[in-house]
N, C-alpha and C positions, 0 to 999 in steps of 0.2 A: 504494500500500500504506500509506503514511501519510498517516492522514486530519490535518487541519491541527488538530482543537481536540483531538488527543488525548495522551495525555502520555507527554514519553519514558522510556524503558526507567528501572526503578529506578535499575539501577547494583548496584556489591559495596555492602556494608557490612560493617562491622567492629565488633566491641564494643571495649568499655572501653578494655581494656590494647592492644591492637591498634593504636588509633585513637587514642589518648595515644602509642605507639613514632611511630606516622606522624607524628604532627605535631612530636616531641620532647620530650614534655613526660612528668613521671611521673602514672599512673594514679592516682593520688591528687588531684592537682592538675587534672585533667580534674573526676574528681568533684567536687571544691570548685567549678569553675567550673558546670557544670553545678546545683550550688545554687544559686550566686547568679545565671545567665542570663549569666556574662559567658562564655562557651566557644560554641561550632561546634552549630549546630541538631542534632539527637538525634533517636531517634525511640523510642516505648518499645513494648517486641512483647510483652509480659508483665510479669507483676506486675511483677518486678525486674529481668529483662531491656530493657537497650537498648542500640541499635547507631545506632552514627553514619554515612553516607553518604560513597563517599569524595567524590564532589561537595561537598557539604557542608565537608566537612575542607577544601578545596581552595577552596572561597569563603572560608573563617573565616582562612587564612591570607593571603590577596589583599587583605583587605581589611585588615591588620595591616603588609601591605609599606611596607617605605620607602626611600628612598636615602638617611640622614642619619641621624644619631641625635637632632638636633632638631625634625624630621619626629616623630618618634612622642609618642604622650602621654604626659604624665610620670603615672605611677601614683601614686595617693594615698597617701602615708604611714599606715602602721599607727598608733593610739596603742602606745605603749611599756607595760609594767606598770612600775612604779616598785616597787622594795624598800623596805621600810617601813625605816629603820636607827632601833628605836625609843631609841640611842643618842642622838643628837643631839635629839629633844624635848625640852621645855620640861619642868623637873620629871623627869626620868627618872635614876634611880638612877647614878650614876660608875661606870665601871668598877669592877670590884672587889666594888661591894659588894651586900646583894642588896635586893630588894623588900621593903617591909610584909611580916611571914607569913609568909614563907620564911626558909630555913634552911640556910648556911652545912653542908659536910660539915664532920663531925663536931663539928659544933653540933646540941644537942638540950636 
């Protein structure tokens, strides 16, 4: 009954939220990876529709196993945004007091 070059059974599939609970991750965070290719092969069945395989889920995390915590790769740091404190610049007004042009309350 099974011919040898034919392919097995799909399998469930799950969407999004579904299939982000499976693996433990929030459904947001699935998406994000799914942009940038670094999440569990997908598959898309319409426009905006897509469902992930639980095979799939189940290779994506096999291949994430480790016994160690030095075993895993260490995830690339974000850059950081810096706050501009345009206090401390060169030339920038002292506390207190105010810019060219501007005007102190009730100064006018």
């Amino acid at each position: 009954m099974n011919n040898p070059g034919s392919r097995p059974p799909f399998g469930r599939r799950l969407r999004t939220p579904a299939a982000a609970e499976y693996i433990g991750i929030a459904a947001s965070t699935l998406e994000k990876m799914r942009v940038s290719g670094t999440g569990p092969e997908f598959e898309r069945v319409g426009k905006k529709a897509v469902v992930y395989s639980v095979e799939a889920l189940e290779t994506y995390l096999a291949q994430r196993r480790a016994r160690s915590t030095s075993e895993t790769e260490t995830p690339t740091p974000r850059s950081r945004r810096r706050k501009n404190n345009h206090a401390d610049a060169p030339g920038s007004p002292s506390p207190g007091s105010t810019a060219p042009g501007s005007f102190n309350e009730g100064e006018v």
